[in-house]
N, C-alpha and C positions, 0 to 999 in steps of 0.2 A: 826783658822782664827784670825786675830788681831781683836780688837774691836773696839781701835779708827783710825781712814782715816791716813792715814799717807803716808810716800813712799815706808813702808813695804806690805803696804794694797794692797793685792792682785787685789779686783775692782779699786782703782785707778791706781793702774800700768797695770790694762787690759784697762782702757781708755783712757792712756797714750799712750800705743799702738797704738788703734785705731784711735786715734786721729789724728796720725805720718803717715798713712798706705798710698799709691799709691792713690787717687784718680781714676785712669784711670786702675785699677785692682782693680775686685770683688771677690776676693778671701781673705779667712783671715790671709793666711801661706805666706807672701810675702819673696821675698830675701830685704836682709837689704841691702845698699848702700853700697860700701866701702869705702867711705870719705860721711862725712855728719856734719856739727857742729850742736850742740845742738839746737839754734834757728830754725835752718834750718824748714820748714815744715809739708817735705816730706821725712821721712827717708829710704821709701822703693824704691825701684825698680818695675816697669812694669813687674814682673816677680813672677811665682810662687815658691814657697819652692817645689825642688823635692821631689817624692814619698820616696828615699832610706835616704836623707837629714834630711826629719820628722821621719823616723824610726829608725835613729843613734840618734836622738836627744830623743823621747820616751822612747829608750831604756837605754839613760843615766839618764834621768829623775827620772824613775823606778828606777835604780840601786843607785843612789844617796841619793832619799826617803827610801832607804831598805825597798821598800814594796814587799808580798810576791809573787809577781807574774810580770812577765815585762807585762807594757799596752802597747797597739800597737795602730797604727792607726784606727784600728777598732774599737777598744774597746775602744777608747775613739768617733768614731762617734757612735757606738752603746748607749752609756751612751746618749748622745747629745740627741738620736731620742727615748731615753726612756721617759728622764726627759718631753722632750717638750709632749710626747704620754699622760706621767698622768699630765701635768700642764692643758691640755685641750688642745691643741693645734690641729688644724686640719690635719688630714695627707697631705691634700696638701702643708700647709705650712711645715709640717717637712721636705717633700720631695726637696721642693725649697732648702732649708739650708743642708738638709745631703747628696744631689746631689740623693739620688734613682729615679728611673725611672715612677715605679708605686706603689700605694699605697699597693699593696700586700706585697713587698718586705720590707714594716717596721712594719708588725704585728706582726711577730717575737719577736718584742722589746716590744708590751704592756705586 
């Protein structure tokens, strides 16, 4: 991780992001716009990133970082509904954020 904030800094280019994201979409994987200028607001679209979309892109990701194993979309919500499981986080709230249904389904991860 860098040390100092910059526009390498991975937290500030994730709240750069956020900051850009649909308003009228609560999902975090948005389609990007196709024409958008910098100023502009709102750089996403009313629209979520397909399922196959996030998995071509994961898997370049992985293959990019030559790490030894490709991450998939699971395995990075598994990671999500770990970290929040030992931050203390209540399983309701993990559930809200990792979409599972019932609190069973994320015991797996403590």
């Amino acid at each position: 991780m860098y040390e100092k904030p910059g526009p390498n800094c991975p937290v500030v280019s994730f709240e750069l992001y956020l900051s850009h994201l649909n308003p009228l979409n609560e999902f975090l994987f948005q389609r990007p716009k196709r024409n958008v200028s910098t100023p502009e607001d709102v750089w996403y679209d009313n629209m979520v990133v397909g399922e196959r979309t996030l998995w071509e892109k994961m898997k370049n990701i992985s293959r990019e970082a030559k790490l030894s194993k490709c991450c998939t979309n699971h395995s990075i919500r598994a990671t999500a509904a770990t970290i929040l499981d030992k931050s203390g986080f209540e399983a309701r709230h993990i559930n809200a954020v990792s979409g599972h249904k019932n609190e069973a389904s994320i015991r797996s991860y403590s």
